[in-house]
ZAMI-389426 format. One record per residue: residue number from 1; residue in three letters; z, x, y of N, C-alpha, C, O, CB in turn. Coordinates in steps of 0.001 Angstrom, whole numbers, plus 524288, in hexadecimal, padded with zeros to 5 digits. Atoms other than C-alpha are relative to their C-alpha. Glycine has a CB too. Layout:
BEGIN
 pos code  n_c3  n_c1  n_c2 ca_c3 ca_c1 ca_c2  c_c3  c_c1  c_c2  o_c3  o_c1  o_c2 cb_c3 cb_c1 cb_c2
 NUM  ala     Z     X     Y     Z     X     Y     Z     X     Y     Z     X     Y     Z     X     Y
...
***
This chain:
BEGIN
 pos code  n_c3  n_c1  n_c2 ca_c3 ca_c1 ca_c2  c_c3  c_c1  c_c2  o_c3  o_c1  o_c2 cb_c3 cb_c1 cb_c2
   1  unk 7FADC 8017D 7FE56 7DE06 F2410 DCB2A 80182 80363 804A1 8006E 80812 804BA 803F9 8007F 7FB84
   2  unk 7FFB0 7FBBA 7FB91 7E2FF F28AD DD90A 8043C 7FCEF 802B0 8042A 7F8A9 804E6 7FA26 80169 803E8
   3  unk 7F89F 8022E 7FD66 7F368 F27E7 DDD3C 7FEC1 800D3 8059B 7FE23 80505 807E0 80701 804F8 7FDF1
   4  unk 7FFE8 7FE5B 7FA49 7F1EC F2452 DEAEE 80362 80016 8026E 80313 80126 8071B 7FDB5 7FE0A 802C3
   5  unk 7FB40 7FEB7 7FDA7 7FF4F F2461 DECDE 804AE 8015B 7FA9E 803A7 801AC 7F5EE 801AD 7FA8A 8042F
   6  unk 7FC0E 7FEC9 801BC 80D09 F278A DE85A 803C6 7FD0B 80318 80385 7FD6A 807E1 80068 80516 7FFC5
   7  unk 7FC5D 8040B 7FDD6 8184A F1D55 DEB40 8056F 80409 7FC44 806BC 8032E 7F7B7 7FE2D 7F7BF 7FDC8
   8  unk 7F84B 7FF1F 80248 82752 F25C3 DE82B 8013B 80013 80420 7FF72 801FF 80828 80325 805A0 7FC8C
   9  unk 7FC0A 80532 7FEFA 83094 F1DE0 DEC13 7FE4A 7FDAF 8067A 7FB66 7F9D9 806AF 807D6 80263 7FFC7
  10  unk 80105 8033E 7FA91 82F58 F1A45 DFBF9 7FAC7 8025E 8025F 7F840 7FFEA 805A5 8054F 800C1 804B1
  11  unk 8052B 7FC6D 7FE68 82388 F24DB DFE36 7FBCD 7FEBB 7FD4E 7FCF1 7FD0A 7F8F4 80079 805CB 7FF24
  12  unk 80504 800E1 8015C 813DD F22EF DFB6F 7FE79 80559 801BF 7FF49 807B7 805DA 7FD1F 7FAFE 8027D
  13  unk 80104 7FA63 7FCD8 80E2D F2F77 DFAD3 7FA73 7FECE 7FCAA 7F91E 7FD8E 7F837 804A8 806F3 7FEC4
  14  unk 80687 80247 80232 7FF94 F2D4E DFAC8 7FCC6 80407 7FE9D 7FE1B 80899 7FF4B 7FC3F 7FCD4 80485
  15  unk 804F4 7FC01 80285 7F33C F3419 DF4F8 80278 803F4 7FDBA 800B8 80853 7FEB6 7FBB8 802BD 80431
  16  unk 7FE16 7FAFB 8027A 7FB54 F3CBF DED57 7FC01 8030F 7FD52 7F886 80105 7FAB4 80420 7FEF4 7FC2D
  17  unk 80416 7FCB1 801E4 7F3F9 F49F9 DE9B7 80188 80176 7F934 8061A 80102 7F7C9 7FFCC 805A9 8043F
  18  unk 7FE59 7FD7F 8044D 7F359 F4F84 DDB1E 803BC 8028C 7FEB2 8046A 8037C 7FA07 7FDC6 8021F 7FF08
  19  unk 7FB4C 7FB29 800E4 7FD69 F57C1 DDAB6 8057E 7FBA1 8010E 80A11 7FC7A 7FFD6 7FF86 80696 805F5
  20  unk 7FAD8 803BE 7FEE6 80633 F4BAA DDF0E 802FA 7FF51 7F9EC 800AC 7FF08 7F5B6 7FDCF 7F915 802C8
  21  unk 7FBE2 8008B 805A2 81291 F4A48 DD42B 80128 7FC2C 800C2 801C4 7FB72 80578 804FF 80333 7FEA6
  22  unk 7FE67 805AA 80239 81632 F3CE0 DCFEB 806C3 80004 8009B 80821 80480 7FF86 7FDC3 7FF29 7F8B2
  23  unk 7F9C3 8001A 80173 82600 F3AD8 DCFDA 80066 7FB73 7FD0E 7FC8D 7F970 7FAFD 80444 7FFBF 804FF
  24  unk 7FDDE 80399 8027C 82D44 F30CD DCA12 80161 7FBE4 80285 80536 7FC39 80568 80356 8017C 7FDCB
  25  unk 7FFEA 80529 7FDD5 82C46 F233B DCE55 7FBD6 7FFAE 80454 7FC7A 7FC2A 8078C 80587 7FEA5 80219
  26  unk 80284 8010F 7FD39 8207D F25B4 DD61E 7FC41 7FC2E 80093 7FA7F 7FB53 7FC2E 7FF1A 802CE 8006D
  27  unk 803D9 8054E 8012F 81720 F1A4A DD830 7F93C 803CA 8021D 7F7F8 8069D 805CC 80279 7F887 805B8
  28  unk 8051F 7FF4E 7FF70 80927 F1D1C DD71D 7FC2B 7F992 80415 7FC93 7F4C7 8041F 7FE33 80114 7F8CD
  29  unk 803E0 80379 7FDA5 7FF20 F1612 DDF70 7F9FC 80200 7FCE7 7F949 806C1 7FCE2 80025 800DB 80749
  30  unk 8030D 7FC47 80201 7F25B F18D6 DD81C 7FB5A 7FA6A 80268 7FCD8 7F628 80411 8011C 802A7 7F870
  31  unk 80355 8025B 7FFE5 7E3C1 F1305 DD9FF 7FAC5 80204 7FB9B 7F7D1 805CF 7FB72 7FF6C 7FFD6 80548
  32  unk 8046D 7FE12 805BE 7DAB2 F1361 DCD6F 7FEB3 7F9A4 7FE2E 80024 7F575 80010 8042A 8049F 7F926
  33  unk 8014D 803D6 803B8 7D4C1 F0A7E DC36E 805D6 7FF2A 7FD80 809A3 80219 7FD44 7FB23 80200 7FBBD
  34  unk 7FC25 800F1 805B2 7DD92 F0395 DB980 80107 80416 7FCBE 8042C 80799 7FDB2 7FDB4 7FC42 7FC08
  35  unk 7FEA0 7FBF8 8031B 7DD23 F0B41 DAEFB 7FF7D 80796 8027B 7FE2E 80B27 7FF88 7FC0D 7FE74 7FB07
  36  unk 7FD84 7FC5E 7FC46 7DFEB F16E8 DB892 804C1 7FE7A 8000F 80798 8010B 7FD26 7FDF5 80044 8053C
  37  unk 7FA59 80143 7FECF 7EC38 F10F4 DBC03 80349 7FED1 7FA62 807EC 7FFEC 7F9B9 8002B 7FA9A 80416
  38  unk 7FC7B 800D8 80745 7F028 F0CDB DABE5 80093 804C6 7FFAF 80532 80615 7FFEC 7FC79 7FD67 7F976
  39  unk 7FFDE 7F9AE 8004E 7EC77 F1CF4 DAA95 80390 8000B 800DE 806C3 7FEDE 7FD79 7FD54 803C0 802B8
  40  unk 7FB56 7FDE0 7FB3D 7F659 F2085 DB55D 805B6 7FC8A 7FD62 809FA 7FD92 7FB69 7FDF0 7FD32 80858
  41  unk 7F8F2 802AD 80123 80087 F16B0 DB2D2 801AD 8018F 7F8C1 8060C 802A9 7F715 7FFF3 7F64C 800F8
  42  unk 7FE3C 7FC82 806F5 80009 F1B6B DA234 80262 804ED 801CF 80703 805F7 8010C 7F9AA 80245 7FB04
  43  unk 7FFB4 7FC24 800B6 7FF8C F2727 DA5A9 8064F 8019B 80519 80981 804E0 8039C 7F9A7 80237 80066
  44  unk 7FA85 80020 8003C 80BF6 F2679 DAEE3 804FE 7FE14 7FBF7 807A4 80168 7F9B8 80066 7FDD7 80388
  45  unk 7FCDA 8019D 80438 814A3 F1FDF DA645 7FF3E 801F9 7FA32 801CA 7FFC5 7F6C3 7FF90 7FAD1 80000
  46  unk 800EC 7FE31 80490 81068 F26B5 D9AEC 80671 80214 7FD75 80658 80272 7F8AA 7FB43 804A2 800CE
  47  unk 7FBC7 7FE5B 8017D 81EE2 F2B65 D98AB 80444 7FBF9 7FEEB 80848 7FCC7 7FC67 80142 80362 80354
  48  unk 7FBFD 80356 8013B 8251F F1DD9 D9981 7FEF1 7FCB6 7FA25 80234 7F993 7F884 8008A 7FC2F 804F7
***
């Protein structure tokens, strides 16, 4: 799995490095297999 971008709110901030922090309401751009992306998307929402 590999986030090639970050979409909050009017900004794209691309190739984000490891250390990049997530906020709230950020949109992921990701490129993986399927079950890569089921992973990722469980494992965000895991709190709702």
């Amino acid at each position: 799995m590999s986030v090639i971008a970050v979409q909050r709110g009017t900004e794209t901030l691309e190739n984000p490095d490891a250390g990049f922090e997530l906020q709230t309401d950020d949109v992921l751009v990701t490129l993986g297999t399927r079950d890569e992306q089921t992973a990722v998307e469980d494992l965000l929402h895991a709190d709702d």
